[in-house]
N, C-alpha and C positions, 0 to 999 in steps of 0.2 A: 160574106164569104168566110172571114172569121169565124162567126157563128158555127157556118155548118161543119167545118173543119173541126172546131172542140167536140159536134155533136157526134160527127163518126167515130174521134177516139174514142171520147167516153163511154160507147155503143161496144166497141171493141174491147173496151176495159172489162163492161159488163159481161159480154161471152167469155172471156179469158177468163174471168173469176168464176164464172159458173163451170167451165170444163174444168176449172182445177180443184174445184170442189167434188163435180162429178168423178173424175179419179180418182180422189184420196177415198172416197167413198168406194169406190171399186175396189180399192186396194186393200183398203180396208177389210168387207165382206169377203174379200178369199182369204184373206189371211185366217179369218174365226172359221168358213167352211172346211178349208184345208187341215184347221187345227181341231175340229169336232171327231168323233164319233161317236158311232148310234150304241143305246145300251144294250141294245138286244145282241150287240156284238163282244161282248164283255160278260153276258151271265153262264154261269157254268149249268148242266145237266139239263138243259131246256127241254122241254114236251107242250104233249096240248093241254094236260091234266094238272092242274097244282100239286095234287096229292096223289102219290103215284106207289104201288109198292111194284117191284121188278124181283121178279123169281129169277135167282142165280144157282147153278151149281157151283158147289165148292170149288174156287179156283184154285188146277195143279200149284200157282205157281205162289202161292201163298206161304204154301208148307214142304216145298219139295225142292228146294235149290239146292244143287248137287254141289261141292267140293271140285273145287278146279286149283292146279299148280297157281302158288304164289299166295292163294286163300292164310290169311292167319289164324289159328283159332287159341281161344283162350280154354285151357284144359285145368281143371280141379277135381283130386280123388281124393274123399274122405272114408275113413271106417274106423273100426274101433281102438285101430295099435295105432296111437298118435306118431310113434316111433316112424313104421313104417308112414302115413300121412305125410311127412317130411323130405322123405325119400322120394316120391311120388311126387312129390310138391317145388323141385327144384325150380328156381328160378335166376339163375345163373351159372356157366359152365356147360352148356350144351351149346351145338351150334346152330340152332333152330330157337334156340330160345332166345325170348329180348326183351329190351326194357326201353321206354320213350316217353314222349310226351306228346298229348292228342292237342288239334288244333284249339280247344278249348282251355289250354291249359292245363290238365290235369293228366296222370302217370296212366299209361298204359297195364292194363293188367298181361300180365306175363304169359308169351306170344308163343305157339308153335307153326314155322311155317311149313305148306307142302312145297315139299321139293318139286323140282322136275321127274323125279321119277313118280312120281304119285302120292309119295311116305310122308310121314313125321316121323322124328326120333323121339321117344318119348323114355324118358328114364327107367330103367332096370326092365322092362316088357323090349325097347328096341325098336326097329323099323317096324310100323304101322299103316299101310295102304289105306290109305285113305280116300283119294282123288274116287270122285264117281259117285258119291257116296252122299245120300242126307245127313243133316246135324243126326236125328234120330238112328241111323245107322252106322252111323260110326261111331257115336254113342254106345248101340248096343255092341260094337267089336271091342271097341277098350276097355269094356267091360267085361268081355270075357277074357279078354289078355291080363286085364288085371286082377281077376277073380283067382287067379294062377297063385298070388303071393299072397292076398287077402281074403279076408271074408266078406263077404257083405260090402262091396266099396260101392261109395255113391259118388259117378260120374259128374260133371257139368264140363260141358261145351257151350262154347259159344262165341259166334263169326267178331274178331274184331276187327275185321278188314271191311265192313260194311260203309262205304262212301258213295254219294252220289253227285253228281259236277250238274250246277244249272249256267246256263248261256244263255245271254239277248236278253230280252225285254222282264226282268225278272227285279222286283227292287232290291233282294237280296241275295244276286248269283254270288258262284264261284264254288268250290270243294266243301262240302255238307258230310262231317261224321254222322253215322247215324245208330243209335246207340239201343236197335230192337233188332227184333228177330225177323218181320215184316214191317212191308211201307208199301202204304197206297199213293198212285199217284195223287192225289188232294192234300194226302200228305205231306207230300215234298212240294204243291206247291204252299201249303202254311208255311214251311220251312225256309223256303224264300220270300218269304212276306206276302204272298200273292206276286199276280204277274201285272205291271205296267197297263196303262190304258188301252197303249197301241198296240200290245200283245195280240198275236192272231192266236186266239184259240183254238182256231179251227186247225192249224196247221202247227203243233207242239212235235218238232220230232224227235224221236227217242233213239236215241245212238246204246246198240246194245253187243256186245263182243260176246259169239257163243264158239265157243273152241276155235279153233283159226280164222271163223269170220266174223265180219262185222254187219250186226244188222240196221239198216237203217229204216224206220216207220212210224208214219202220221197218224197220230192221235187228233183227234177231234172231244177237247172239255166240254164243249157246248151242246153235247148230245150225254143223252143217258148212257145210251147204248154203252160208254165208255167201260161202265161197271162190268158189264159181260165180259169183254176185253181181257185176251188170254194177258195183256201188258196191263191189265190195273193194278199190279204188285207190281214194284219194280228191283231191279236184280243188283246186285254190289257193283258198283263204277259203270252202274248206267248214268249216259248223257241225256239230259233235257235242253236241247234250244229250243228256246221261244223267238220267230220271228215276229216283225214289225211289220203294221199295214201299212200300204203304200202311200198312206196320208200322211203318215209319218214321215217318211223317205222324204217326200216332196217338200213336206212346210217345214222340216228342219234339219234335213241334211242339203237338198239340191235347190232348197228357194235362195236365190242371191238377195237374201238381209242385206247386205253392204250397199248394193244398188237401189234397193226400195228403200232403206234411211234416208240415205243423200238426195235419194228423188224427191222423197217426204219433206225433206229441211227443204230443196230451193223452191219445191211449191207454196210452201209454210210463207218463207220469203218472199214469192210475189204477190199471194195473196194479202199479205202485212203490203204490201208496196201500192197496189191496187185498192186497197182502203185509203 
């Protein structure tokens, strides 16, 4: 009787340790599935072709971003009276003019802001209508306002207000100077290091403010098509969030870790107890 009484527990030792084995093994293998994704979800400009050329028309928005209130621009007139150059050339005492220091450290070059009314004050020429207007256009007006006192001046503009903000899944978001004239989006995303694993690429939206509104739209990286894309230039104080796939969510925001450890350490311990 002895006998068969040691034989049932030890029978029951045996099942115990094998379902407890079989769970950590369970637990195991979702933790790695919940923690995978697939690569074909992660490469940009996908097609059926390796080698692909894509005929584009020159994107409007490349070369054509008009002048909006609050825009700052950096203005420089040279010609031949250094005199005058000087005069032309203030950079302090206006109230449109400024002096700072960009996120990288280094001095601002000397700032005209559009006002609300549309202008800049620009020294000895005066209110300047600007708003509406491309670099190349407003270029060619202060040119002619200043053609007024000199000869031959040569203009330079250029947007110093160019910033763009990345969100989510990004290795290196947050407020991005950006110190050109254009920017594609593969650009900004080099500029953020690329985007995270769990990035959905499919669903990149681009927060974009066009005069009182705001537009909000899904880009898809993992198509070509993106190139065509009146949004593959992107605009001063455009937003990029990048959301997370939901694998993500799951294995590292909503999996209770604290309960699967503690489950893991008492099985740990019976199965040491059961040996």
């Amino acid at each position: 009787m002895q006998i068969l009484v040691y034989t049932v527990m030890d029978k029951m030792k045996i099942q115990s340790y094998i379902l407890l084995k079989v769970l950590i093994l369970l637990v195991g293998l979702s933790i790695v599935f919940t923690s995978c994704i697939s690569q074909k979800k992660i490469r940009y400009l996908q097609g059926n072709n390796q080698a692909d050329t894509i005929q584009v028309n020159k994107n409007a928005m490349a070369s054509t971003y008009r002048l909006c209130m609050g825009d700052n621009l950096h203005i420089r007139v040279t010609g031949l009276d250094e005199k005058m150059n000087n005069i032309f050339n203030l950079t302090s005492g206006g109230s449109n003019a400024s002096m700072g220091n960009s996120e990288s450290g280094g001095a601002y070059l000397s700032s005209y802001t559009v006002s609300n009314e549309g202008t800049i004050d620009f020294p000895v020429v005066g209110s300047v209508n600007v708003v509406g207007l491309t670099l190349s256009e407003a270029k060619t007006k202060l040119f002619n306002r200043v053609s007024e006192y000199i000869k031959q001046p040569t203009i330079i503009i250029k947007l110093t207000s160019f910033n763009i903000t990345l969100l989510g899944e990004w290795k290196s978001p947050g407020k991005k100077p950006i110190f050109q004239e254009k920017l594609t989006i593969f650009e900004a995303v080099g500029i953020g290091g690329d985007l995270l694993p769990f990035a959905n690429r499919k669903k990149i939206r681009l927060v974009r403010q066009v005069d009182d509104k705001v537009n909000i739209v899904l880009l898809d990286l993992t198509s070509k098509d993106i190139i065509k894309s009146e949004y593959y230039y992107l605009r001063p104080n455009d937003i990029l969030y990048a959301e997370a796939y939901t694998e993500k969510v799951w294995s590292f925001e909503a999996f209770p870790y604290g309960l699967l450890f503690s489950s893991i350490t008492m099985a740990m311990v019976l199965l040491n107890y059961f040996k």
